[in-house]
Every structure is written in structure tokens, then in C-alpha cells.
TIRO-2110 file (N, C-alpha, C; in Angstrom, 1 decimal):
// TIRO-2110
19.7, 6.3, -88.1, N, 1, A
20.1, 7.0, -89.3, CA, 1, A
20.1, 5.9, -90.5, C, 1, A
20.5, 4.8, -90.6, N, 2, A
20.8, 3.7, -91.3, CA, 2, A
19.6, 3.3, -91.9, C, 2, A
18.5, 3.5, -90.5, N, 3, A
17.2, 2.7, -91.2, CA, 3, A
16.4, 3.6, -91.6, C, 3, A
16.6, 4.7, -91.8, N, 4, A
16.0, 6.1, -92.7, CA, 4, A
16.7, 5.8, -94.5, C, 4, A
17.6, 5.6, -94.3, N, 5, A
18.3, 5.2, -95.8, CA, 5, A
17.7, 3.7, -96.2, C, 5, A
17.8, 2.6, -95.3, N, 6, A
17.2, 1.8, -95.9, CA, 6, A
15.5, 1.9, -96.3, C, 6, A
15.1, 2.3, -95.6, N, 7, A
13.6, 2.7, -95.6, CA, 7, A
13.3, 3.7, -97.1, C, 7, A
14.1, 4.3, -97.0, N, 8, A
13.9, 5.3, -98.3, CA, 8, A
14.4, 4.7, -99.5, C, 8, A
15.3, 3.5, -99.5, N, 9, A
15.7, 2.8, -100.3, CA, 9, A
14.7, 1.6, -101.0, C, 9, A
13.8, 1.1, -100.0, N, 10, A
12.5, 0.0, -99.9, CA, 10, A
11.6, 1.2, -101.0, C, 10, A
11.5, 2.2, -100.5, N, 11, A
10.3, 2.9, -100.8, CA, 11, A
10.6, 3.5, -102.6, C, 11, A
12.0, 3.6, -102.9, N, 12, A
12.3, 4.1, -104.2, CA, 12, A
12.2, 2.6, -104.9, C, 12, A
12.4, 1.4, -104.2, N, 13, A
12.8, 0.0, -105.7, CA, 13, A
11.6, -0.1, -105.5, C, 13, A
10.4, 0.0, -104.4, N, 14, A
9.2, -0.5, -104.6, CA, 14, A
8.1, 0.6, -105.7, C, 14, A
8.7, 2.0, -106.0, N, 15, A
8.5, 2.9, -106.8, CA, 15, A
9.1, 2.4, -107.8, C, 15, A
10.2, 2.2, -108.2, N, 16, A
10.6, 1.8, -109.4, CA, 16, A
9.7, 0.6, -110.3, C, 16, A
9.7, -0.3, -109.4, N, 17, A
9.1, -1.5, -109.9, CA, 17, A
7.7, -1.3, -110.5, C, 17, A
7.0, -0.6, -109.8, N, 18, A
5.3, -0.5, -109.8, CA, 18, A
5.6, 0.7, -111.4, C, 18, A
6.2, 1.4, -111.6, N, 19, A
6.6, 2.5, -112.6, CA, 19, A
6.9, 1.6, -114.1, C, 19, A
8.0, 0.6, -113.6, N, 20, A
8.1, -0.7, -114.6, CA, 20, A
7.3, -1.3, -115.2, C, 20, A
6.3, -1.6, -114.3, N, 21, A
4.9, -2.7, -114.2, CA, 21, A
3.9, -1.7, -115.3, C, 21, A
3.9, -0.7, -115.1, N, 22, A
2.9, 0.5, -115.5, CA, 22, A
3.4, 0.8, -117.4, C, 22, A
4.3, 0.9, -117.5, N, 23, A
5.4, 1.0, -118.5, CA, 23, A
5.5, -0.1, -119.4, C, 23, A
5.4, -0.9, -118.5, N, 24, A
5.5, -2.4, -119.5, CA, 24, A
3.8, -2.7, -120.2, C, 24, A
2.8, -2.4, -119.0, N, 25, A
1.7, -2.8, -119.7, CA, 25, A
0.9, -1.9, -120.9, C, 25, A
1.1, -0.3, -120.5, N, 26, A
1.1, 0.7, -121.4, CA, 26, A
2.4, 0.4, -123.1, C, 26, A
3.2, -0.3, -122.9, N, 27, A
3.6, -0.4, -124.0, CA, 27, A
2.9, -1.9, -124.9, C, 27, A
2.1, -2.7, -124.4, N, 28, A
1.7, -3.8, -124.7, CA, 28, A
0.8, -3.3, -125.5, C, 28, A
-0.1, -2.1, -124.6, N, 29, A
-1.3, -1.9, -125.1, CA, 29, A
-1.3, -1.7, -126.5, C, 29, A
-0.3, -0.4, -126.2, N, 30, A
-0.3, 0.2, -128.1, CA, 30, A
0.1, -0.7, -128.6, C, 30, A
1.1, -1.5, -128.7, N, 31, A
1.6, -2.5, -129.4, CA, 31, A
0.6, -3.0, -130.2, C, 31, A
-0.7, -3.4, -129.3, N, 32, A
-1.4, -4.4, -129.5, CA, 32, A
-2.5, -3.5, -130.5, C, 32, A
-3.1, -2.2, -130.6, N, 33, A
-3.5, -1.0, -130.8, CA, 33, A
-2.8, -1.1, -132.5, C, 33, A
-1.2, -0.8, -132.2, N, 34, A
-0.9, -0.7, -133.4, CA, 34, A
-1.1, -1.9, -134.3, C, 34, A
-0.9, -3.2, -134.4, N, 35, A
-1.0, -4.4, -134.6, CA, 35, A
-2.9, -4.3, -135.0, C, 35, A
-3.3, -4.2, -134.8, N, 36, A
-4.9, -4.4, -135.0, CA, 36, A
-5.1, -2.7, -136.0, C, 36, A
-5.3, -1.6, -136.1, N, 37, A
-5.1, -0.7, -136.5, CA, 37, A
-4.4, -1.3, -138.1, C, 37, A
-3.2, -1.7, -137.6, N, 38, A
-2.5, -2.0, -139.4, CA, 38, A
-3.3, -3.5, -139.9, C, 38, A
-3.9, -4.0, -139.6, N, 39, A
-4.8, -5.6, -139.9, CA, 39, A
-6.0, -4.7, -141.0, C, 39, A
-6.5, -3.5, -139.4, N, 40, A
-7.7, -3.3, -140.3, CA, 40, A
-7.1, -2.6, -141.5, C, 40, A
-6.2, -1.5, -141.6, N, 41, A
-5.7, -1.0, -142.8, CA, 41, A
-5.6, -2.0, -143.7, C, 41, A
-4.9, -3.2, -143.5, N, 42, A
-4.5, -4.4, -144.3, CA, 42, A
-5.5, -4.6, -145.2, C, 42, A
-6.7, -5.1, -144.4, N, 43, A
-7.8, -6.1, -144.6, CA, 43, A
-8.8, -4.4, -145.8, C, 43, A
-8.8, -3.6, -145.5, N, 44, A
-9.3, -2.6, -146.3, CA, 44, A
-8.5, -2.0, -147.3, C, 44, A
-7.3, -2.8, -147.5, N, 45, A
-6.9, -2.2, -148.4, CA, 45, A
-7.1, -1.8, -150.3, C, 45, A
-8.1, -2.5, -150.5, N, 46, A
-8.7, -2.3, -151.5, CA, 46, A
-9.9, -0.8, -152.2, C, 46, A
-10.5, -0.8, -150.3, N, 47, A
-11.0, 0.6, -150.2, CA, 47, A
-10.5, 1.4, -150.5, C, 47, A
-9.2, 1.4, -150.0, N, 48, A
-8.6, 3.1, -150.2, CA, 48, A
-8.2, 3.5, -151.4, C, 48, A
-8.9, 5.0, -151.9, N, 49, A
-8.4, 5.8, -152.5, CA, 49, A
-7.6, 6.9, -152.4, C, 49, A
-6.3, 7.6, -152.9, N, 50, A
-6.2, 8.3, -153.2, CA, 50, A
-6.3, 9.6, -154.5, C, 50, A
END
């Protein structure tokens, strides 16, 4: 019984982690997305009219 709980315990922090890992790199992304997106706004900003 014991090693049914630890087993399912291995299998939820090794779920967690990989969920973290996924999470952390999806947030870089946009970061990085947003960061480059506001440069080119920057760098154009003379273009724009309203």
C-alpha cells in the first residue's frame, strides 16, 4: 500500500516539475516577443500616424 502512495507521489512532483519547466520557458518566450515587438514599435516610431 505504502509503495502505491509513494509511487503516485514520484509521478505527481515529476508532473509538476516538467509543467514548471514548460511554464517557465513559455513565459521567456513572450517576454522575449514582448521586448522585441516594443523595440520595433520604438525604433518606428516616427512612422506612426494617427
Amino acid at each position: 500500500m505504502m509503495e502505491k502512495v509513494y509511487r503516485t507521489m514520484r509521478n505527481t512532483g515529476a508532473a509538476n516539475i516538467a509543467v514548471g519547466i514548460i511554464m517557465i520557458v513559455a513565459g521567456l518566450s513572450a517576454g522575449i516577443v514582448a521586448i522585441v515587438s516594443g523595440a520595433v514599435l520604438l525604433k518606428r516610431k516616427s512612422e506612426l500616424t494617427f
